[in-house]
C-alpha positions as CSV (number, residue, x, y, z in Angstrom):
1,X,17.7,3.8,-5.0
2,X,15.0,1.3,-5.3
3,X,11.9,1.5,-7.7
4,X,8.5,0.4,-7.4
5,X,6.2,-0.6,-9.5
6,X,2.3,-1.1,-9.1
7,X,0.1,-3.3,-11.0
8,X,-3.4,-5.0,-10.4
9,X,-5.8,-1.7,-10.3
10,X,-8.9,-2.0,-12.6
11,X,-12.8,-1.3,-12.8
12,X,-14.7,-3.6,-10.1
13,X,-18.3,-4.0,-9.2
14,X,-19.3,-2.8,-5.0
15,X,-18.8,-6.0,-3.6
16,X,-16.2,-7.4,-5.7
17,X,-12.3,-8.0,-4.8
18,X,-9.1,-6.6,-6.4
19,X,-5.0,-8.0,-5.5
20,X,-2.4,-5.0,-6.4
21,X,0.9,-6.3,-6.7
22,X,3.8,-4.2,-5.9
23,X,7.4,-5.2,-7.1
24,X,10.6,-3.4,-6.0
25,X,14.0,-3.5,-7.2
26,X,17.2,-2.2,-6.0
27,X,19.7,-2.1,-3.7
28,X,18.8,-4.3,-0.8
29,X,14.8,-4.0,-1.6
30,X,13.9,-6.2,0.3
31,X,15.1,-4.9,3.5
32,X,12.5,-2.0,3.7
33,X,9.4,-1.3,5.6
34,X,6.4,-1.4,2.4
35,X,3.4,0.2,2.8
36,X,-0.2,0.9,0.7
37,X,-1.5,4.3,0.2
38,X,-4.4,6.2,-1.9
39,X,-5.3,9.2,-3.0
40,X,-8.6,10.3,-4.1
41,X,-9.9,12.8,-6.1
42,X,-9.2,16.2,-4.9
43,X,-8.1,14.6,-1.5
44,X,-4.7,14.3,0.0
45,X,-2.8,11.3,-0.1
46,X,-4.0,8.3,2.9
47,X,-2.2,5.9,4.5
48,X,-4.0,2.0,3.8
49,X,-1.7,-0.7,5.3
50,X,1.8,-1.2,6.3
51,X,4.1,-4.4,6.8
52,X,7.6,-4.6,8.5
53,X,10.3,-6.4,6.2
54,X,11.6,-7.6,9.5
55,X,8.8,-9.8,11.6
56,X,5.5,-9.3,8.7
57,X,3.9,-7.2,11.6
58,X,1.0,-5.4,9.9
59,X,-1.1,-1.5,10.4
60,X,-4.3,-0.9,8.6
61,X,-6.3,2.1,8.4
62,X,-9.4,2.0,10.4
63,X,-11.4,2.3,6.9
64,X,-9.8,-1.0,5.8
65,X,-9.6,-3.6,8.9
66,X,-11.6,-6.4,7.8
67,X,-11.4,-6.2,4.2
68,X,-7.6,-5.4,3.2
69,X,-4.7,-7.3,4.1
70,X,-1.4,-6.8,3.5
71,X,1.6,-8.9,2.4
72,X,5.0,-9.7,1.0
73,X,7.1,-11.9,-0.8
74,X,10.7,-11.3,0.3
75,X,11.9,-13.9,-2.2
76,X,10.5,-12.1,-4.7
77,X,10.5,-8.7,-3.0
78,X,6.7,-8.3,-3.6
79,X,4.1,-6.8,-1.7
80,X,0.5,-7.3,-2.0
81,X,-3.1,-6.0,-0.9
82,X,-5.5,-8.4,-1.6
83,X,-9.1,-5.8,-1.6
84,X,-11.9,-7.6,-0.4
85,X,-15.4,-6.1,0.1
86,X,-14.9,-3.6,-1.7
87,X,-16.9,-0.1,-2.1
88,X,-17.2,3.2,-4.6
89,X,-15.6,5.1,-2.0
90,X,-12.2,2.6,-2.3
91,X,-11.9,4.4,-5.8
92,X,-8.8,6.0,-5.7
93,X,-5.4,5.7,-7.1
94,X,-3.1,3.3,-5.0
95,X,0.5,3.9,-4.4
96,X,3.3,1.4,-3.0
97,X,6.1,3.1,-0.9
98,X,8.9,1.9,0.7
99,X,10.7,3.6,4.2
100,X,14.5,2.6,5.2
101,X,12.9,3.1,9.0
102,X,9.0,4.0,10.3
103,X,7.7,4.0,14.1
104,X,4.6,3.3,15.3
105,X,5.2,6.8,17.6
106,X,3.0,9.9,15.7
107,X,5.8,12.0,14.5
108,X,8.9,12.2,12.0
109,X,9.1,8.2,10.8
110,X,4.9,7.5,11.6
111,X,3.8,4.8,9.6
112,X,0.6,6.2,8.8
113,X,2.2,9.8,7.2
114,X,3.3,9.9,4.1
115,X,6.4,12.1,4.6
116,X,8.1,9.2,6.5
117,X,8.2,7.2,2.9
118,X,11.5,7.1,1.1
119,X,10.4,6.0,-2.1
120,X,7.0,5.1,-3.8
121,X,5.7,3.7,-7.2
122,X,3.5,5.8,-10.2
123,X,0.4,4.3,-9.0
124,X,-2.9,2.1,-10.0
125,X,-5.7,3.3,-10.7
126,X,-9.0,1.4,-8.7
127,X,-12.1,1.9,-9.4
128,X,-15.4,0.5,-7.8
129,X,-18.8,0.7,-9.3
130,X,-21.8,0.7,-6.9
């Protein structure tokens, strides 16, 4: 089992920047694949980023590139998305999730879907003012 836990959401001005910190704990934490999503309003839930435990090899959304970028802390078994650039249509709630495997092949283990994620956090709230 391993637990995650989100913090770093807030109230920010269009333009402005936002880090989310993710911290998990459990057995052999570190060892998994941790990736970014949000969810919106009304909307289903949307993959952000992704970065391999293994070799730090990173995915972003399309919507993101540019701005977001992801990384981790394997000493501390942290994962971070430092939000640069940011926009009203960023505001969402932001989960961290964790997968024991994912592929970068569209189907069961995908990356990008969130039914390939084992395990994911309650969620920060981020809000962006225009």
């Amino acid at each position: 089992q391993v637990r995650l836990v989100e913090s770093g959401g807030g109230l920010v001005q269009a333009g402005g920047s936002l880090r989310l910190s993710c911290v998990a704990s459990g057995r052999s934490s570190s060892n998994y694949e941790m990736g970014w999503f949000l969810q919106a309003p009304g909307k289903e839930r949307e993959f952000v980023a992704v970065i391999s435990w293994y070799d730090g090899t990173t995915y972003y959304a399309d919507s993101v590139k540019g701005r977001f970028t992801i990384s981790r802390d394997n000493a501390k078994n942290t994962v971070y998305l430092q939000m640069n650039s940011l926009k009203p249509e960023d505001t969402a709630v932001y989960y961290c999730a964790a997968a024991v495997e994912l592929s970068t092949s569209r189907g069961r283990r995908w990356y990008g879907g969130s039914r390939s994620y084992d395990y994911w956090g309650q969620g920060t709230q981020v809000t962006v003012s225009s």
